[in-house]
N, C-alpha and C positions, 0 to 999 in steps of 0.2 A: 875403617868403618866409622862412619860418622856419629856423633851422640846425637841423640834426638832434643834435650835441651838446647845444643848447639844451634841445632836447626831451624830451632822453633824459634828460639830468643834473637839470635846472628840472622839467618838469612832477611826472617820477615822484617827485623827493626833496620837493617839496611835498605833494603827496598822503599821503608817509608820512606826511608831520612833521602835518600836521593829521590827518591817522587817529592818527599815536599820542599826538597833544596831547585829543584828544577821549578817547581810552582812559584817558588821565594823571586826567583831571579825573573823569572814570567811578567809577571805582578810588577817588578821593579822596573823592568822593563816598560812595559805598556804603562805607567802611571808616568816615569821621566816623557817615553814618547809626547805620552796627550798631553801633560803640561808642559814641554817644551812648546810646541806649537800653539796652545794658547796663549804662553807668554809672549811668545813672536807676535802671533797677532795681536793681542792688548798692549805689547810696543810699538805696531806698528802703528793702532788706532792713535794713542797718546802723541805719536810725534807729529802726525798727521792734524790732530785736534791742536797741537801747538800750533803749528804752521798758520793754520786757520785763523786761530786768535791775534797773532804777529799781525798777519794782512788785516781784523778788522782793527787792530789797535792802531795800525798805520794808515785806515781809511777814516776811520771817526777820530781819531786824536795824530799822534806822533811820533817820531823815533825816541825822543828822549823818553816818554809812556813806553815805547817796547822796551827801551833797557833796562826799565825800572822792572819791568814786570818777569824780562826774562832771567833778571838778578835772582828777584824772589821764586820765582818758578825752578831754580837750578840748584837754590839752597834747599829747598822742602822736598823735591825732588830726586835729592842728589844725582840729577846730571850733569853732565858735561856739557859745555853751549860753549859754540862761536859763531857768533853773528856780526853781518857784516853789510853795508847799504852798496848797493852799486855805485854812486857814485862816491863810497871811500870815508864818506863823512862822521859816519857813524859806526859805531863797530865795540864791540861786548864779546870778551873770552873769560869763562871761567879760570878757578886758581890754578886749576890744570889743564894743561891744552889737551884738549879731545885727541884722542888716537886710534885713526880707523873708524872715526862715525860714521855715520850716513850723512848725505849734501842733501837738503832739500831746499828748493830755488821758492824766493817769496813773488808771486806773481800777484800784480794790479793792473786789473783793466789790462791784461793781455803781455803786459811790460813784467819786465822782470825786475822787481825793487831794491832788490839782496839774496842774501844766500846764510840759511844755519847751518850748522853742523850739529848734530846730535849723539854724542857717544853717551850710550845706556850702559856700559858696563857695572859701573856701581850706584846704579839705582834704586830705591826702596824696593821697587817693583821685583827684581832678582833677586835682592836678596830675602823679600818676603818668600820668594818663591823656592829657594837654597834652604829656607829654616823648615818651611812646609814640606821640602821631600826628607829632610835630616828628621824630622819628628813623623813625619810617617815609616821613615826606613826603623825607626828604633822601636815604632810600634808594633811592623810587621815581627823584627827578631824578635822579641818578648813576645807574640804569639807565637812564632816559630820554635822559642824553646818551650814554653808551657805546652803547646801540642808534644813535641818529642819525649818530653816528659812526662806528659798523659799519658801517651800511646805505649811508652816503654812500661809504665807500671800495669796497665792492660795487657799488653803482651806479657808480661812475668806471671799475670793473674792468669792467663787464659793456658798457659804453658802449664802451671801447677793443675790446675784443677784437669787436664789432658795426661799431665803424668799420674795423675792422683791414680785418675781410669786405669791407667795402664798398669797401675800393682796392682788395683784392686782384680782387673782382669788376669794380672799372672797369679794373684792369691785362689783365685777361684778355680783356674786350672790345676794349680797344685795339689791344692784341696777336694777337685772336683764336686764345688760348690758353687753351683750358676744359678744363684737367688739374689746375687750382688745387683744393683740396682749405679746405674753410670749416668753420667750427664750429659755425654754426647751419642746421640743416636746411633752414630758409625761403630762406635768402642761398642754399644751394646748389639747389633748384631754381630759382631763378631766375636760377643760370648757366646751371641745365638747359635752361632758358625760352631763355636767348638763343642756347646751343648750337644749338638746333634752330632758332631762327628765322632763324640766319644762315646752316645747310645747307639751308633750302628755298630763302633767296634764292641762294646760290650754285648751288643747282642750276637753278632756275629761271633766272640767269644763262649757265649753260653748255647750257640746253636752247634758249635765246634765242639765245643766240650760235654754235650747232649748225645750228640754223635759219638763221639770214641766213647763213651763210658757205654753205650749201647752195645757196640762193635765189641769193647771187651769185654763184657757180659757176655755176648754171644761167643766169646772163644772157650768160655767155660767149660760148655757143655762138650765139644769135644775132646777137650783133654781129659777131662775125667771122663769119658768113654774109653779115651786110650790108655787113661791110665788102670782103670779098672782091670780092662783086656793083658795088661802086661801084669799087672798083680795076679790075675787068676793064672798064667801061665806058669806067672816063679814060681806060686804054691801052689802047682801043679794040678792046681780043680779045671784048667783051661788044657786044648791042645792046641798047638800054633799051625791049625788046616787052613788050607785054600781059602775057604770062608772067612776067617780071622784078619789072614794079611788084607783081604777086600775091604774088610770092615775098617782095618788099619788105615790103610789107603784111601779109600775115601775123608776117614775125617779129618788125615793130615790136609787134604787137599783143600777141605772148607776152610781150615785154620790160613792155607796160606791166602785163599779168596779173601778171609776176612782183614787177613796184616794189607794184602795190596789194596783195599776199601780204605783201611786206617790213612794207608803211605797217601796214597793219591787220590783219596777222595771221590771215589770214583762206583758208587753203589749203585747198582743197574736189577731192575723187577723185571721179569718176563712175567708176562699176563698169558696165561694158556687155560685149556681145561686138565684138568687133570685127576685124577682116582685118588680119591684123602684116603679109602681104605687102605688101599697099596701102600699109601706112605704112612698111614698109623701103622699097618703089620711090618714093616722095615724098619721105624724106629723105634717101638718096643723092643724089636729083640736083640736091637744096640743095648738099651739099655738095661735091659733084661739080667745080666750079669751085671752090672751095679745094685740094684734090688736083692738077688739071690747073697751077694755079697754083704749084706747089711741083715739080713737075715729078715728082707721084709718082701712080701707075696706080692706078684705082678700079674692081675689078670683081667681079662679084654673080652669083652661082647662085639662083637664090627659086623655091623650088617655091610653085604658085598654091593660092591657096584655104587658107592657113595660117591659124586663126583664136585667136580668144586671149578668154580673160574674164578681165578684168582694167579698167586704168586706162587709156585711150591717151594723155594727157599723158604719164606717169609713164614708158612703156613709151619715150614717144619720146625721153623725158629720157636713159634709159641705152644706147639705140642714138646719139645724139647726145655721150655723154662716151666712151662706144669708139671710134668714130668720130675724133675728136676728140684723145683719147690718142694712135692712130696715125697721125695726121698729124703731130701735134707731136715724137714722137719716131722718124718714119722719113723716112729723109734721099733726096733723088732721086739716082740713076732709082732706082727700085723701085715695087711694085705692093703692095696692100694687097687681099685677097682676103674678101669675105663669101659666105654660105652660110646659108641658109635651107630646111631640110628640113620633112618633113610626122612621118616617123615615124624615129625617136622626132622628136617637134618640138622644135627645138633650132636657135639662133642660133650661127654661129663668125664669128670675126673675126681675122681671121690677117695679121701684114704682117711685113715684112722688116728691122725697125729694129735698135734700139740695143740692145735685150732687158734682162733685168734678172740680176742674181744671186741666188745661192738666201738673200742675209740680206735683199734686198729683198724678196724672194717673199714670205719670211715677216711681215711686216712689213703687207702688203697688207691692203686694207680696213679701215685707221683712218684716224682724221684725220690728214693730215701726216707721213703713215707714211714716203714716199718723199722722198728726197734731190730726185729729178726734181720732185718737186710733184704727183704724182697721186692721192696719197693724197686727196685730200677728192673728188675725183672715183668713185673707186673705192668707198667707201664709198657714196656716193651710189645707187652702182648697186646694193650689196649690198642696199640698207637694199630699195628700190623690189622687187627679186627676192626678198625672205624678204616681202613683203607676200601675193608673187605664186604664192608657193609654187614660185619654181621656183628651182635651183642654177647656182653661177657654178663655173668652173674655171679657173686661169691657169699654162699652160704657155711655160715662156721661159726661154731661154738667154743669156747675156751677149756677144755679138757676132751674135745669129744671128737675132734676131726674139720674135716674143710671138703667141701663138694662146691667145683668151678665148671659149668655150667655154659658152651657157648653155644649159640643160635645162629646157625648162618643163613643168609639171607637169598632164598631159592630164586 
């Protein structure tokens, strides 16, 4: 696995340096070409310009005038010259015999006069033109290193301030602190990236965890039905009839609905109509023996023929945590009063207990709302009655009792 310093600093400052070693040579390239070819031709001009001046120096004056001239033309020069008259007379070689010049014939009036030789090897002219590409080749390097040099301290700049982002981005994952503020636009959506994929899993989390503390609330109620029913048997106030194992049976059953809901996640509402009185006189007399057992009075007005569209789990779930609430906190002797009307149709549940104060009132229906622990029970009920469309009300004083009040919505 590669480091990303490596990457950053290694790959890109390679790439330059051979993209600008490729340019170097480019450059050096194309500037020998075109001054080659100029030199060629401004040699070519110059020898041609000589020849010309031979012929007028031999039509207005004489040969001993050309070898005067081509002396000094060879010394200032530094060319190479041999010159020569056709007929042999005259004749001029520099100190060194030309090698591999070029011939060019001196023609008058049609006639051929002589012949020079001109080797340009080392003349002013090349080697001005030798120093010219030696001081531009040393100019280009000295820009080739000062660029590499730039570039390189750029690159280690641009590297750091990319790595900076990238703790600053691991510090803020760590931390779960995405206020960090980065330099490059990329780095920052991809805090944005983790910003939000660690508030779906936290919600997700807290909608998970909403759920099973619901689910295990609701396993409450049946075990302490079961366990009630098995304690009234051992001390023998209970008999273990047909009716009993039913009642047994049944709530093991809810309990196991509710563990496979837990395991699999898997919570399913039937929407039917259904008889709420039916299922108030059913689970009263579950609970009936819990009450009797606590030494606190259980009694019920149910007008008949009450009917409901809605959930009947969900329904029995919130009759079972009111229930439940006022047994836990009303102490014996006392009586605990339900109420089942047709019109308006409407559930009360009234007992005698502990009651509450008006900053616990307020408080009511969240999780964990109450000091007492009934907050996730409460909730529970709110969530199932805003399904139902119907409303809850909690009236309670702090020494005097609690009366919970629901409205369902015809």
């Amino acid at each position: 696995m590669r480091k990303l310093t490596d990457f950053l600093s290694g790959g890109m400052s390679r790439s330059f340096k051979i993209a600008f070693t490729l340019m170097f040579i480019l450059i050096n390239l194309s500037v020998i070409t075109i001054n080659t070819l100029y030199i060629q031709s401004s040699i070519r001009q110059q020898n041609e310009s000589l020849v010309d001046m031979v012929v007028h120096l031999t039509v207005f004056s004489d040969d001993e005038t050309v070898i005067t001239y081509l002396e000094h033309y060879g010394h200032t020069h530094e060319v190479f010259l041999f010159y020569e008259t056709a007929d042999g007379q005259y004749r001029h070689e520099t100190d060194v015999e030309p090698e591999g010049g070029q011939s060019y014939p001196v023609i008058i009036n049609g006639v051929e006069h002589g012949t020079i030789v001109i080797d340009n090897a080392q003349s002013n002219l090349l080697m001005a033109n030798l120093t010219y590409l030696l001081i531009l080749n040393l100019v280009i390097i000295g820009v080739y290193i000062g660029a590499i040099h730039y570039f390189n301290k750029g690159i280690q700049k641009a590297n750091k301030m990319v790595l900076n982002d990238f703790k600053r981005l691991h510090q803020a994952v760590y931390e779960l602190d995405f206020s960090t503020q980065y330099r490059f636009k990329d780095i920052h959506q991809l805090a944005e990236s983790f910003e939000l994929s660690y508030d779906n899993l936290k919600t997700m989390q807290t909608k998970h965890k909403d759920h099973v503390e619901k689910l295990a609330h609701d396993i409450k109620t049946p075990l302490t039905i079961i366990q009630g029913l098995i304690e009234g048997v051992v001390a023998g106030r209970l008999t273990p009839d047909q009716e009993m194992k039913h009642s047994l049976r049944e709530e093991i059953e809810r309990i196991s609905q509710l563990i496979d809901t837990i395991i699999h996640d898997t919570a399913t509402e039937l929407i039917h109509e259904f008889d709420l009185s039916a299922l108030l006189d059913e689970t009263l007399e579950k609970h009936k023996v819990l009450f009797e057992d606590k030494g606190v009075e259980l009694s019920w007005q149910i007008d008949r023929r009450v009917t409901l569209l809605g959930s009947k789990e969900d329904i029995r779930r919130v009759i079972d945590h009111l229930l439940m609430n006022s047994l836990k906190f009303t102490d014996a002797p006392s009586t605990v009063d339900i109420q089942l009307k047709t019109s308006p149709k409407q559930l009360m549940v009234k007992d005698q207990g502990q009651g509450m104060d008006k900053e616990t009132q307020s408080k009511l229906f969240k999780p964990m709302a109450s000091e007492t622990g009934s907050g996730v029970g409460l909730k529970i009920v709110k969530s199932i009655l805003d399904r139902h469309h119907a409303s809850i009300t909690v009236d309670s004083a702090f020494g005097e009792g609690t009366t919970v009040k629901i409205i369902f919505d015809s």
